[in-house]
PDB file of N, H, CA, C and O in Angstrom:
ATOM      1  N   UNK A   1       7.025  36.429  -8.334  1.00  0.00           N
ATOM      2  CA  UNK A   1       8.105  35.487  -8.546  1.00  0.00           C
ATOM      3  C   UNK A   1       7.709  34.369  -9.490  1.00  0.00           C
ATOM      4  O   UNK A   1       8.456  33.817 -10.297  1.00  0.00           O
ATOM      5  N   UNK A   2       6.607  34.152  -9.306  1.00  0.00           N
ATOM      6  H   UNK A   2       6.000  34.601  -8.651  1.00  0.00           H
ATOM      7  CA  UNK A   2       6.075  32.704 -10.233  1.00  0.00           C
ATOM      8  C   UNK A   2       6.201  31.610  -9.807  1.00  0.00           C
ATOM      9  O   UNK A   2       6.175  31.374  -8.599  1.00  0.00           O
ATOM     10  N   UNK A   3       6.382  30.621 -10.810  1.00  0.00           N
ATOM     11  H   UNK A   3       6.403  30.813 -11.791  1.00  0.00           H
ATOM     12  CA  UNK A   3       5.703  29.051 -10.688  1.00  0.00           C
ATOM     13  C   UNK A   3       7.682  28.474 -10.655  1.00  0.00           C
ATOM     14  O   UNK A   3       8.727  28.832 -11.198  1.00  0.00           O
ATOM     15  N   UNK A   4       7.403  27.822 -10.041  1.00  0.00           N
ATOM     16  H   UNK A   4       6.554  27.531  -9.601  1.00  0.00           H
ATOM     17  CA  UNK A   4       8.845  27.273 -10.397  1.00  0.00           C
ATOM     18  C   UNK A   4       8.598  25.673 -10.845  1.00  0.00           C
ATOM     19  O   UNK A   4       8.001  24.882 -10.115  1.00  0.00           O
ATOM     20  N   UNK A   5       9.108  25.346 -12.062  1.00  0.00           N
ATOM     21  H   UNK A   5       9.593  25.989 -12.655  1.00  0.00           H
ATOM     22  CA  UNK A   5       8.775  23.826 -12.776  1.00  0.00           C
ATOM     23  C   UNK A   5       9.840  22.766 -12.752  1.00  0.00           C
ATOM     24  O   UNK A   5      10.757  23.192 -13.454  1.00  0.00           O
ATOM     25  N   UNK A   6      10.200  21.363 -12.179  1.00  0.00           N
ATOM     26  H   UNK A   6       9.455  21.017 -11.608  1.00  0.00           H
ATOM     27  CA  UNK A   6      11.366  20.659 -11.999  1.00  0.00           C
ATOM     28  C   UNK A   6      11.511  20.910 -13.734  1.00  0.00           C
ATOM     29  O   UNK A   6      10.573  21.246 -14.457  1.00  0.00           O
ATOM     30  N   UNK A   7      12.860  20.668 -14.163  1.00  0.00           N
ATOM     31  H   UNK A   7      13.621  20.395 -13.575  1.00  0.00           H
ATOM     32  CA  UNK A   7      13.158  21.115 -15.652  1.00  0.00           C
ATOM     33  C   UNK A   7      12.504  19.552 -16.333  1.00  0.00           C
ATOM     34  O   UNK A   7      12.074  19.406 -17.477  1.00  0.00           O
ATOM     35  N   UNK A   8      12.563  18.819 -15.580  1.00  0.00           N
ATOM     36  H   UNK A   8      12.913  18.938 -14.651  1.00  0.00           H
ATOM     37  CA  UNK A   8      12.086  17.612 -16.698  1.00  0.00           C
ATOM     38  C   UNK A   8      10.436  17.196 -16.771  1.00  0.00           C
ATOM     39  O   UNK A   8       9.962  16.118 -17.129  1.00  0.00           O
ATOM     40  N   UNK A   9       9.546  18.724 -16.195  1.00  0.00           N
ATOM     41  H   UNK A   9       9.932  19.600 -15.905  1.00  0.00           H
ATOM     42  CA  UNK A   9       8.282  18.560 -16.585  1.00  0.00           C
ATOM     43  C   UNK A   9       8.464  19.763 -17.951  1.00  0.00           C
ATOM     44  O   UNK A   9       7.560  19.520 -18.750  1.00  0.00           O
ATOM     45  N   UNK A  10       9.169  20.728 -18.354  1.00  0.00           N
ATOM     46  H   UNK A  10       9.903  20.925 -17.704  1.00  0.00           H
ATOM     47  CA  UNK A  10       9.208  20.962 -18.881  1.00  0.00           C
ATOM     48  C   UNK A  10       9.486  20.564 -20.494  1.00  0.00           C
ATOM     49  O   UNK A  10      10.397  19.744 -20.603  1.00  0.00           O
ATOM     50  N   UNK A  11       8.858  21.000 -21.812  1.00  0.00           N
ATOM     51  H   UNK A  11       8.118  21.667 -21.723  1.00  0.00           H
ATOM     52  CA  UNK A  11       8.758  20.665 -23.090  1.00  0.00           C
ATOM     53  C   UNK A  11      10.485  21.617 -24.130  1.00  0.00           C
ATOM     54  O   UNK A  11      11.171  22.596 -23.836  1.00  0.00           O
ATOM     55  N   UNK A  12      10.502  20.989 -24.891  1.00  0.00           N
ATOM     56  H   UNK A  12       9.945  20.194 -25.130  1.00  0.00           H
ATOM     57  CA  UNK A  12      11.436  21.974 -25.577  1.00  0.00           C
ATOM     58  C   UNK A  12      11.349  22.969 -25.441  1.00  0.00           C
ATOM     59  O   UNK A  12      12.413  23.506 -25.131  1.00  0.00           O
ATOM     60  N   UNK A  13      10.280  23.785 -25.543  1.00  0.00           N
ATOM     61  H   UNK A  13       9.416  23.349 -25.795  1.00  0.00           H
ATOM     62  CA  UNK A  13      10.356  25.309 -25.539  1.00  0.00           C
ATOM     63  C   UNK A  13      10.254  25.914 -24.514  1.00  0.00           C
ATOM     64  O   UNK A  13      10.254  27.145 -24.525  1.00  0.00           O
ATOM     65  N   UNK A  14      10.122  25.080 -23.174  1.00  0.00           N
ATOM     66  H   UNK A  14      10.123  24.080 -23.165  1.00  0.00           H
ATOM     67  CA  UNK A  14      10.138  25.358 -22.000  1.00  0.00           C
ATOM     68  C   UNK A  14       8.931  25.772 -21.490  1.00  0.00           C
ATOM     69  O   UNK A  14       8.664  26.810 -20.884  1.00  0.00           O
ATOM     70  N   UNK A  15       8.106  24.681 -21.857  1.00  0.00           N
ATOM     71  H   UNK A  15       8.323  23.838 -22.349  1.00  0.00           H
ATOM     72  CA  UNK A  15       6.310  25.030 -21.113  1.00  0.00           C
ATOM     73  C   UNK A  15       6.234  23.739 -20.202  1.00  0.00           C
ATOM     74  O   UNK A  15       6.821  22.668 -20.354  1.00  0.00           O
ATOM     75  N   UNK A  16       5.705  23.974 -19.610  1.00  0.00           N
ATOM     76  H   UNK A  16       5.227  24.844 -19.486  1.00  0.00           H
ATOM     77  CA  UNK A  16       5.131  22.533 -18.859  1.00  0.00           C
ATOM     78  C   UNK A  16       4.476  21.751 -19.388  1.00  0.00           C
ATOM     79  O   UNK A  16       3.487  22.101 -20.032  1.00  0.00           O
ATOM     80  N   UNK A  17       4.822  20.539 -19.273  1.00  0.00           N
ATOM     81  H   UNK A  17       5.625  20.255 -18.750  1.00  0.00           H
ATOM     82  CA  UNK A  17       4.170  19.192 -19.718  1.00  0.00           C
ATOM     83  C   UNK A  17       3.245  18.379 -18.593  1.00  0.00           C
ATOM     84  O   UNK A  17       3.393  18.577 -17.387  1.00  0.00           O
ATOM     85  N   UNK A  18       2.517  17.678 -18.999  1.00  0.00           N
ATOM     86  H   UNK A  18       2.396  17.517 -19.979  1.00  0.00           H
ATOM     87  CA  UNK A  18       1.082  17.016 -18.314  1.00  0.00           C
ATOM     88  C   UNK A  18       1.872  15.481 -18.838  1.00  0.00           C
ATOM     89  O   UNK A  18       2.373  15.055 -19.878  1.00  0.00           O
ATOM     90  N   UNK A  19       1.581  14.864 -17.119  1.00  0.00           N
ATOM     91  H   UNK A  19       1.173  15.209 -16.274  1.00  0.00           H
ATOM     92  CA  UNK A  19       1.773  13.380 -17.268  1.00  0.00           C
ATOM     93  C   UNK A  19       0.753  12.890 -17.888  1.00  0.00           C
ATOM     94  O   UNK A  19      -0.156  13.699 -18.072  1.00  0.00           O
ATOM     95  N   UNK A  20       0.527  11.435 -18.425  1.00  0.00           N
ATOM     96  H   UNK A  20       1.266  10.777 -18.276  1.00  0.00           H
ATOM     97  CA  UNK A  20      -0.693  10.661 -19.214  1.00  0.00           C
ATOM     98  C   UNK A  20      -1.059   9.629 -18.133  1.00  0.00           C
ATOM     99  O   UNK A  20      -0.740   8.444 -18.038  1.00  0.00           O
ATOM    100  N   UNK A  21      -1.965  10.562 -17.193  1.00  0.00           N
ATOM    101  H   UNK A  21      -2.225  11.525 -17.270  1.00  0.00           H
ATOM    102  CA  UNK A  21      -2.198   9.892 -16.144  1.00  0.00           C
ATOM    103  C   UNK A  21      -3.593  10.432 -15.499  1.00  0.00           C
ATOM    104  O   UNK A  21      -3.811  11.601 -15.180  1.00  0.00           O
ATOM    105  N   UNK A  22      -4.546   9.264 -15.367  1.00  0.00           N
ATOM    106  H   UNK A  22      -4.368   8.315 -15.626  1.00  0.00           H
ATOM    107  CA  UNK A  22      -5.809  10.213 -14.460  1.00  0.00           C
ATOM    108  C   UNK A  22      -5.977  11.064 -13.501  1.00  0.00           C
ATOM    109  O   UNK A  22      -6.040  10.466 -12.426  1.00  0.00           O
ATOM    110  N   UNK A  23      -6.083  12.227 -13.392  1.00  0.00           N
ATOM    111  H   UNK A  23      -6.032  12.712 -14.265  1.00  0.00           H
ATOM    112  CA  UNK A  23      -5.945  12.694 -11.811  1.00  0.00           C
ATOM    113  C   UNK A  23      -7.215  12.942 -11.198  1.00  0.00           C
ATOM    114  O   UNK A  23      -8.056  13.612 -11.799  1.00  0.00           O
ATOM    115  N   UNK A  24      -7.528  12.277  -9.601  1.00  0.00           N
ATOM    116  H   UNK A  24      -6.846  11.734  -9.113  1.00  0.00           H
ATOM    117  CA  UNK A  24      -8.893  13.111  -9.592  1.00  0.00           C
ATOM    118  C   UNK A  24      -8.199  13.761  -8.474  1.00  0.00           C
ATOM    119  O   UNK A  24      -7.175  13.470  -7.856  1.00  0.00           O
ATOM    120  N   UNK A  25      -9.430  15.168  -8.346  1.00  0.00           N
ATOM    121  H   UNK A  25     -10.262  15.405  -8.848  1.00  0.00           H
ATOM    122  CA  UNK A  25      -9.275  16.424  -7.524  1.00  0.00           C
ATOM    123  C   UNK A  25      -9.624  15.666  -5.945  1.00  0.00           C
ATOM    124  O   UNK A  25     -10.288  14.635  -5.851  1.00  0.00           O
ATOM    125  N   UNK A  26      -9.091  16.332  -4.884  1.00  0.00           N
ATOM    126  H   UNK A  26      -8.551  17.170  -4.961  1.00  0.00           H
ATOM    127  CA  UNK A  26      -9.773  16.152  -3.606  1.00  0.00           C
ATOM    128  C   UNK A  26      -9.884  17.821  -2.913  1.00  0.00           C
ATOM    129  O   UNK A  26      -9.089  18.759  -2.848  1.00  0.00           O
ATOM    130  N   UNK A  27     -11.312  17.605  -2.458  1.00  0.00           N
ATOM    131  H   UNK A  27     -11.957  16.843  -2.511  1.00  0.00           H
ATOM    132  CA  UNK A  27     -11.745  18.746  -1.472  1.00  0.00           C
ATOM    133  C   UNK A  27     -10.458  18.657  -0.304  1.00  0.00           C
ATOM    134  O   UNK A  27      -9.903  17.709   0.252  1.00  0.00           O
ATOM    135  N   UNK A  28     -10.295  20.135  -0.239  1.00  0.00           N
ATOM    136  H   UNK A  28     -10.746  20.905  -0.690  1.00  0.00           H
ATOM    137  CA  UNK A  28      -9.027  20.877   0.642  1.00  0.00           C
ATOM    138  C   UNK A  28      -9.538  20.445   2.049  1.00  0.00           C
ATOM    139  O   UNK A  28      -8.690  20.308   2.931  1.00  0.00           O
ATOM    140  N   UNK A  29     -10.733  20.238   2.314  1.00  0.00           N
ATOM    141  H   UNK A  29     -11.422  20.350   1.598  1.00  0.00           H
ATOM    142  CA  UNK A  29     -11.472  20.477   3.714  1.00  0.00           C
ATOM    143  C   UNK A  29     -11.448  18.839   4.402  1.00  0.00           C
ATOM    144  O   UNK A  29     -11.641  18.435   5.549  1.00  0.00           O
ATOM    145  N   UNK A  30     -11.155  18.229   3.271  1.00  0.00           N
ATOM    146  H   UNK A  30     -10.998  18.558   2.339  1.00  0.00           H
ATOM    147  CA  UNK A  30     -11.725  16.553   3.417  1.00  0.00           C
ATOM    148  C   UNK A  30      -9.871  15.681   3.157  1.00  0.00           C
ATOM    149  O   UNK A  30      -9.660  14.475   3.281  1.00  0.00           O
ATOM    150  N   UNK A  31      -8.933  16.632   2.833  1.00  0.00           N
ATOM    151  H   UNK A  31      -9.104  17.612   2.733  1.00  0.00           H
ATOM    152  CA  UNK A  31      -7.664  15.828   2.955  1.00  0.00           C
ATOM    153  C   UNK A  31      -6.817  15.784   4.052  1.00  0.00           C
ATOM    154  O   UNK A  31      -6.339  16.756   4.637  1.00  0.00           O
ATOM    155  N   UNK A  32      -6.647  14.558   4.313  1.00  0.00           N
ATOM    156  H   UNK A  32      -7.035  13.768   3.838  1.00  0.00           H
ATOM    157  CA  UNK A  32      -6.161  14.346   5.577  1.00  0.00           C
ATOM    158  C   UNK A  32      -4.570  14.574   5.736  1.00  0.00           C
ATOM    159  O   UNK A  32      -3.704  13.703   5.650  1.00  0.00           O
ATOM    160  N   UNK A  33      -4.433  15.631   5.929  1.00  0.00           N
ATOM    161  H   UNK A  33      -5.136  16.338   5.998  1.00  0.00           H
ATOM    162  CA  UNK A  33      -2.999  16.452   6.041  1.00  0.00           C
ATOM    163  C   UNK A  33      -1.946  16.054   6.412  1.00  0.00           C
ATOM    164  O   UNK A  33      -0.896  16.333   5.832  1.00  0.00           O
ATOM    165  N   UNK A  34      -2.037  15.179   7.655  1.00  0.00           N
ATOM    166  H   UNK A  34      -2.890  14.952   8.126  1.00  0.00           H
ATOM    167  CA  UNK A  34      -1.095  14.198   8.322  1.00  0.00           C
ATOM    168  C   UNK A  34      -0.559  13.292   7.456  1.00  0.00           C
ATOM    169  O   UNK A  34       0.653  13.153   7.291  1.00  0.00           O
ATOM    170  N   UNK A  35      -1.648  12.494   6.736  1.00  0.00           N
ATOM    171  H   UNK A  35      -2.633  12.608   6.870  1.00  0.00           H
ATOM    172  CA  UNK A  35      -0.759  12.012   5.526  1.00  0.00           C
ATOM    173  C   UNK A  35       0.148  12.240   4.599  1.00  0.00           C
ATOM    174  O   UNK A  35       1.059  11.483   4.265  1.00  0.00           O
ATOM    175  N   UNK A  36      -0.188  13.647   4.038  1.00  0.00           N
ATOM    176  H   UNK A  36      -0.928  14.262   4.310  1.00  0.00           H
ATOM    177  CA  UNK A  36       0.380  14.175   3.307  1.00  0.00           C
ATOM    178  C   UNK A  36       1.823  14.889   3.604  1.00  0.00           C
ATOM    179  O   UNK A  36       2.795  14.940   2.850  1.00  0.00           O
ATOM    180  N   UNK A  37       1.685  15.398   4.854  1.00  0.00           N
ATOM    181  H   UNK A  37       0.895  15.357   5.466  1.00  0.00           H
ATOM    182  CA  UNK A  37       3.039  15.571   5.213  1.00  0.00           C
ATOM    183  C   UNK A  37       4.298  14.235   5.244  1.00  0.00           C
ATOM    184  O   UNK A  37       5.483  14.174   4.919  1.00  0.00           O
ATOM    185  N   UNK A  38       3.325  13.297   5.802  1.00  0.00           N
ATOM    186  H   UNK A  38       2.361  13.346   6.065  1.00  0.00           H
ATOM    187  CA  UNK A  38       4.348  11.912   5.913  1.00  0.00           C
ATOM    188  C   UNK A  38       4.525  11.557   4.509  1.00  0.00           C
ATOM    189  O   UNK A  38       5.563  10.895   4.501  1.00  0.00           O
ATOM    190  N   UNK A  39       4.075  11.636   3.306  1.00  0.00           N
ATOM    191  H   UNK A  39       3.233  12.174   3.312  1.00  0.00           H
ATOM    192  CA  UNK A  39       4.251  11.186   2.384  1.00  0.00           C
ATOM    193  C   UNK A  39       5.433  12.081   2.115  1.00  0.00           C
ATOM    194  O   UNK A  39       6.518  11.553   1.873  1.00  0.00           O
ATOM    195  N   UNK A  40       5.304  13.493   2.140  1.00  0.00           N
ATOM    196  H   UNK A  40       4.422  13.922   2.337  1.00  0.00           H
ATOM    197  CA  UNK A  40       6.777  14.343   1.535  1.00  0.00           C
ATOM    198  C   UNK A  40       8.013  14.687   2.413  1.00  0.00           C
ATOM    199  O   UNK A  40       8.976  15.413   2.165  1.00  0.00           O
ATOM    200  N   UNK A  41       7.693  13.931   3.541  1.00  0.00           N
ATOM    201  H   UNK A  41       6.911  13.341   3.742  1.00  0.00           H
ATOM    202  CA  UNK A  41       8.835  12.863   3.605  1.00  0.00           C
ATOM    203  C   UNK A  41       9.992  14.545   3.997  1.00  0.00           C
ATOM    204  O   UNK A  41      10.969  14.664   3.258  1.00  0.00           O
ATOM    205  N   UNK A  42       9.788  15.620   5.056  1.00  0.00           N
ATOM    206  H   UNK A  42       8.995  15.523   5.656  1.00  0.00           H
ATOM    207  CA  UNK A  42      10.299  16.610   5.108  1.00  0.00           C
ATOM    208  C   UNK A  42      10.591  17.380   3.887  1.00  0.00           C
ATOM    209  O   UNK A  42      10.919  18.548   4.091  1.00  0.00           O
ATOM    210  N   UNK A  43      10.556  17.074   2.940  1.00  0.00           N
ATOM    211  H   UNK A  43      10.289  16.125   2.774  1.00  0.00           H
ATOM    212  CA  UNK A  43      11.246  17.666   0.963  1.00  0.00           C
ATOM    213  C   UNK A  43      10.448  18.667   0.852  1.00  0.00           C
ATOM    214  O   UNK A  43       9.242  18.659   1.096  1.00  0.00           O
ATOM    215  N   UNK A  44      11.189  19.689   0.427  1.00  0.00           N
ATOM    216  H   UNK A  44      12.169  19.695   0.228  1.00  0.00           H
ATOM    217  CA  UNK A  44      10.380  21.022  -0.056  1.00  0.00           C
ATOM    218  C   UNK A  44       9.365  20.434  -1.175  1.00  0.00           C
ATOM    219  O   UNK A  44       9.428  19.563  -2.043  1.00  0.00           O
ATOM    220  N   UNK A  45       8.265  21.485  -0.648  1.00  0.00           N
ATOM    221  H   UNK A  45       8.214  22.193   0.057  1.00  0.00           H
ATOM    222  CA  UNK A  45       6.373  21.309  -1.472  1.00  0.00           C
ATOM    223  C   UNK A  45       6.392  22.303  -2.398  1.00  0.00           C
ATOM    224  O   UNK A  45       6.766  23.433  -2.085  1.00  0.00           O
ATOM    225  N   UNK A  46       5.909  21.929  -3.896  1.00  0.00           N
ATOM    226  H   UNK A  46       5.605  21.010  -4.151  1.00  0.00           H
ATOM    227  CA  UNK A  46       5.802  23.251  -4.486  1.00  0.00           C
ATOM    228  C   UNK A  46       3.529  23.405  -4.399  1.00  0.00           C
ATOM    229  O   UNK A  46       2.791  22.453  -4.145  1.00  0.00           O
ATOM    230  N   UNK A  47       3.190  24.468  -4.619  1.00  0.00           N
ATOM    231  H   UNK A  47       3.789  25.242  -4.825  1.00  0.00           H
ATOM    232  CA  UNK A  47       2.048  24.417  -4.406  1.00  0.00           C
ATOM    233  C   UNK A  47       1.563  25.315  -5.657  1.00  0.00           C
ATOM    234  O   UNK A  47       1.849  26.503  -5.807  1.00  0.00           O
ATOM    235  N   UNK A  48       0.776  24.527  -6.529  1.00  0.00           N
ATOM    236  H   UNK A  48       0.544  23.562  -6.407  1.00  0.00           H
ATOM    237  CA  UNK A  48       0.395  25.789  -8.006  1.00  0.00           C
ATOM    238  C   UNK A  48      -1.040  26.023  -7.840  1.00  0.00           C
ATOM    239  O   UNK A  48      -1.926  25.322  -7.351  1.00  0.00           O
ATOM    240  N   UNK A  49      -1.043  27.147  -8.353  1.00  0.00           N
ATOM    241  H   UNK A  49      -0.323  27.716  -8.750  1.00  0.00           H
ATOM    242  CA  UNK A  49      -2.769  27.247  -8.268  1.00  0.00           C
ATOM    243  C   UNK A  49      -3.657  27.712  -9.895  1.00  0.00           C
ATOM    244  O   UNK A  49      -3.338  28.656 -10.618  1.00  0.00           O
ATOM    245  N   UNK A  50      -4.879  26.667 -10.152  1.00  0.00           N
ATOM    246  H   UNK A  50      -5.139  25.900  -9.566  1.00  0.00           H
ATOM    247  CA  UNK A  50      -4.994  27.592 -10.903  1.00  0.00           C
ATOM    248  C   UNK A  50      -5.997  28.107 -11.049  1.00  0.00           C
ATOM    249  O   UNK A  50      -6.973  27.358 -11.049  1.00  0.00           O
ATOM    250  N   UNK A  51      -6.221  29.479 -11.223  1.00  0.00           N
ATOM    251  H   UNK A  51      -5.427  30.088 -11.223  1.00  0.00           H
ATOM    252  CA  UNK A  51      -7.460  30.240 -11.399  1.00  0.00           C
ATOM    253  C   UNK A  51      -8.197  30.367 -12.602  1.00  0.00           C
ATOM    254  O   UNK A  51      -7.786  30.645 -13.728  1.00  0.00           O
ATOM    255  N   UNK A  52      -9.498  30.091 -12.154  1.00  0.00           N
ATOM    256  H   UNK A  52      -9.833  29.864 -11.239  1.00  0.00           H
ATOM    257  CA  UNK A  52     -10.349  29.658 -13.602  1.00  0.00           C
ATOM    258  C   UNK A  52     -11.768  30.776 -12.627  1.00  0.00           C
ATOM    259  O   UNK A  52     -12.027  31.271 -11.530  1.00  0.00           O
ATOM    260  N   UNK A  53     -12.247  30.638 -13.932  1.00  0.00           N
ATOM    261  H   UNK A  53     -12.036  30.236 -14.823  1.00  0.00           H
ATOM    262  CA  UNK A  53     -13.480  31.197 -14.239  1.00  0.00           C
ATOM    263  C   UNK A  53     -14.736  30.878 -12.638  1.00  0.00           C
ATOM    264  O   UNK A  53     -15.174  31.637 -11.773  1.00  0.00           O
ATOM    265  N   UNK A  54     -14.890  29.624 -12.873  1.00  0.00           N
ATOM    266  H   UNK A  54     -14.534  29.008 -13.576  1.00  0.00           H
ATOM    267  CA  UNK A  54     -15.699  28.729 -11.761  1.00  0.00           C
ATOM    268  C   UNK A  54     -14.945  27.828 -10.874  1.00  0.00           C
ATOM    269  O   UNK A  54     -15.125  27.866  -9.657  1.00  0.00           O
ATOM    270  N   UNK A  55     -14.132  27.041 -11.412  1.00  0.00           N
ATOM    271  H   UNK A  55     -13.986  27.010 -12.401  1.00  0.00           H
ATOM    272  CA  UNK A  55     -13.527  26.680 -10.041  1.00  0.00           C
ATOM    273  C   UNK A  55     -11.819  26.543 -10.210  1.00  0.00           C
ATOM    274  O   UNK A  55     -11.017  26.400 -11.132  1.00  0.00           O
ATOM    275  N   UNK A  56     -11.796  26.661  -8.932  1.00  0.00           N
ATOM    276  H   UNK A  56     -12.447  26.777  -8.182  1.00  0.00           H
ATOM    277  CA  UNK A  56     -10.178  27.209  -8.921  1.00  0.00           C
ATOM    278  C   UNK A  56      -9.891  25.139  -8.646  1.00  0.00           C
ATOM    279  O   UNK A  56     -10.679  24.259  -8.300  1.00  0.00           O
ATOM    280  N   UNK A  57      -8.180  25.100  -9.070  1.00  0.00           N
ATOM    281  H   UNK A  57      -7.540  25.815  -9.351  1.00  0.00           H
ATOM    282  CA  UNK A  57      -7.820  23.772  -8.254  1.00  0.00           C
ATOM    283  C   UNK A  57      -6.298  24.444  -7.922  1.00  0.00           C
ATOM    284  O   UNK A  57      -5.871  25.524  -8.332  1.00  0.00           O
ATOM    285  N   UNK A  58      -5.482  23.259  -6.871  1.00  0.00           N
ATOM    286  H   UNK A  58      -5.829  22.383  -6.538  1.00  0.00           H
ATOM    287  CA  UNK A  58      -4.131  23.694  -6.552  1.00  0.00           C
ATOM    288  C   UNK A  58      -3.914  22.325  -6.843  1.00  0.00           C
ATOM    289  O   UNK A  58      -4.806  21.481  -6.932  1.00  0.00           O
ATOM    290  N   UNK A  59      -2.463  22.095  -7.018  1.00  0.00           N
ATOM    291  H   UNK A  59      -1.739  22.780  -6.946  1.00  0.00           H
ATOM    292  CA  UNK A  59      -1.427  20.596  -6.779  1.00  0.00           C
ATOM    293  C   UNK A  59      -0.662  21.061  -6.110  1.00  0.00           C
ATOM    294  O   UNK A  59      -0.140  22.159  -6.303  1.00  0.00           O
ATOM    295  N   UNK A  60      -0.396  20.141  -4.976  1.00  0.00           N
ATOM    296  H   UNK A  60      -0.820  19.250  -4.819  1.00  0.00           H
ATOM    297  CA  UNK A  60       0.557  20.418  -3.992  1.00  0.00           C
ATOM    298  C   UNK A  60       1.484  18.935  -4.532  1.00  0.00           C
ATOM    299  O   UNK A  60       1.111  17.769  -4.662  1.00  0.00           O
ATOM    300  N   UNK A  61       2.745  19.560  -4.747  1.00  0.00           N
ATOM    301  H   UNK A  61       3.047  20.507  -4.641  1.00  0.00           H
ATOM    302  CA  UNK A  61       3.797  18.302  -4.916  1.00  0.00           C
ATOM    303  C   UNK A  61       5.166  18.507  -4.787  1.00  0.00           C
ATOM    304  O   UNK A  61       5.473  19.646  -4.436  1.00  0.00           O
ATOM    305  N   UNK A  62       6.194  17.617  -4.998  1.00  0.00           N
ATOM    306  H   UNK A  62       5.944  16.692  -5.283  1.00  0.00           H
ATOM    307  CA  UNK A  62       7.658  17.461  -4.860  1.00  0.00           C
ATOM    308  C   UNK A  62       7.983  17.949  -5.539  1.00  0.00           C
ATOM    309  O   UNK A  62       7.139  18.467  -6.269  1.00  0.00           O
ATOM    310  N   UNK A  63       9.492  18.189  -5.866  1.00  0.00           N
ATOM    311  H   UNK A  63      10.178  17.768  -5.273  1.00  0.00           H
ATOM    312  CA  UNK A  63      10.348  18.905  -6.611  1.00  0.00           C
ATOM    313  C   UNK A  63      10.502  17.736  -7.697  1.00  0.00           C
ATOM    314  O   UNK A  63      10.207  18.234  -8.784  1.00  0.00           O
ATOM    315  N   UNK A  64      10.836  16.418  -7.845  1.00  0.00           N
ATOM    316  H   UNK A  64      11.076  16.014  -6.962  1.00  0.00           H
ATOM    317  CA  UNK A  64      10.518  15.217  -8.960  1.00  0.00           C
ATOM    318  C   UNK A  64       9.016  15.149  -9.404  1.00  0.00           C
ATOM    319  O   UNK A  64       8.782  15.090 -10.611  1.00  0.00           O
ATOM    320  N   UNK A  65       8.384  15.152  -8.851  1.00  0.00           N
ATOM    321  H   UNK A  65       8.575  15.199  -7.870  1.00  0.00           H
ATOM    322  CA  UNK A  65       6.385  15.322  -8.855  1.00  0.00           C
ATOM    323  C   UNK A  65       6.234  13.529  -8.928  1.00  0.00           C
ATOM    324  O   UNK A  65       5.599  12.943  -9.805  1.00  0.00           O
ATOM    325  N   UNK A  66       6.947  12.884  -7.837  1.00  0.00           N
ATOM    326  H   UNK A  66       7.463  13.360  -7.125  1.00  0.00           H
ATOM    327  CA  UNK A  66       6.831  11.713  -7.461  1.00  0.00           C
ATOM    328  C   UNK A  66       5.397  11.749  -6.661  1.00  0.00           C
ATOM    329  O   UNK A  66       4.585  10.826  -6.716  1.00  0.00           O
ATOM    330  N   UNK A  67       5.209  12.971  -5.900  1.00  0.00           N
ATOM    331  H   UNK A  67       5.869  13.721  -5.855  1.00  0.00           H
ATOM    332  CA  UNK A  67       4.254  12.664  -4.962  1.00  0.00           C
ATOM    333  C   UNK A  67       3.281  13.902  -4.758  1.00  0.00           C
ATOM    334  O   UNK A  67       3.746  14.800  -4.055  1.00  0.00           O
ATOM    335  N   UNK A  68       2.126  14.070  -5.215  1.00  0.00           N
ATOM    336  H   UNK A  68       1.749  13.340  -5.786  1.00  0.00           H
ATOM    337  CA  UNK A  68       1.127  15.010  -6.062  1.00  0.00           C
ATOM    338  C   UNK A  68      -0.007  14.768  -5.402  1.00  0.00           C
ATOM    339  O   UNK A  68      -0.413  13.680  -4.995  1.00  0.00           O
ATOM    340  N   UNK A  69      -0.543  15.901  -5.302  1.00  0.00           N
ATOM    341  H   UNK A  69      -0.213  16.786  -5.632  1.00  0.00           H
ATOM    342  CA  UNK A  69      -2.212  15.702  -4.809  1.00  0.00           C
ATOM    343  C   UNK A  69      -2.977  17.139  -5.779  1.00  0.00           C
ATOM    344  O   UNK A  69      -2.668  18.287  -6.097  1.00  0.00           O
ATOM    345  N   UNK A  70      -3.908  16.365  -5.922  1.00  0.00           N
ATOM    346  H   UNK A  70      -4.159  15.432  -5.664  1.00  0.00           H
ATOM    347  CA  UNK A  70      -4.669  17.603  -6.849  1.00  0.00           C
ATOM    348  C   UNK A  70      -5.805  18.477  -6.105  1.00  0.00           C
ATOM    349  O   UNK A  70      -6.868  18.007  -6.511  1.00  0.00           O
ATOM    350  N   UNK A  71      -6.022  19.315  -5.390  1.00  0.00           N
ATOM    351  H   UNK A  71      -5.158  19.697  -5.060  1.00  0.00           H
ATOM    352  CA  UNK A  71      -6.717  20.002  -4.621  1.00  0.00           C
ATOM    353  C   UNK A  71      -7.898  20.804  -5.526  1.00  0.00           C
ATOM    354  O   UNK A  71      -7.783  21.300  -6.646  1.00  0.00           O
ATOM    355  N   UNK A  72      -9.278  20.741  -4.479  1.00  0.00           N
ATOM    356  H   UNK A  72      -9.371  20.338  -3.569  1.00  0.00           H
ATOM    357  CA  UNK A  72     -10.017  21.782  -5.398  1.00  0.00           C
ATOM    358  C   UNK A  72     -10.602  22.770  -4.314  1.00  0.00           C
ATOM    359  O   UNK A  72     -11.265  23.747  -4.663  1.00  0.00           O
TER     360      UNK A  72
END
């Protein structure tokens, strides 16, 4: 099925765009989950993953990407 992208991270040609913003990663094992649920606030989570060579990361975020966590 794929990635599904809110349309306004998307570029003209319809690729995804990167905010101009620092992100750091957090270990999956070390995020405190409870938070994270209270932050999204019941709103459907999209969850991307990406697979690399050596290390994989995920972002778990909103359908606006108001509220993002970068997973490794």
């Amino acid at each position: 099925k794929g990635f599904i992208f809110h349309k306004t991270t998307l570029n003209t040609e319809g690729v995804p765009t990167m905010k101009k913003r620092t992100y750091r990663a957090r270990n999956v094992n070390k995020l405190n989950w409870d938070k994270v649920t209270k932050r999204l606030s019941g709103e459907s989570a999209i969850f991307a993953i990406d697979v690399a060579k050596e290390k994989q990361y995920a972002l778990l975020t909103n359908a606006d990407n108001s509220v993002s966590t970068l997973i490794w």
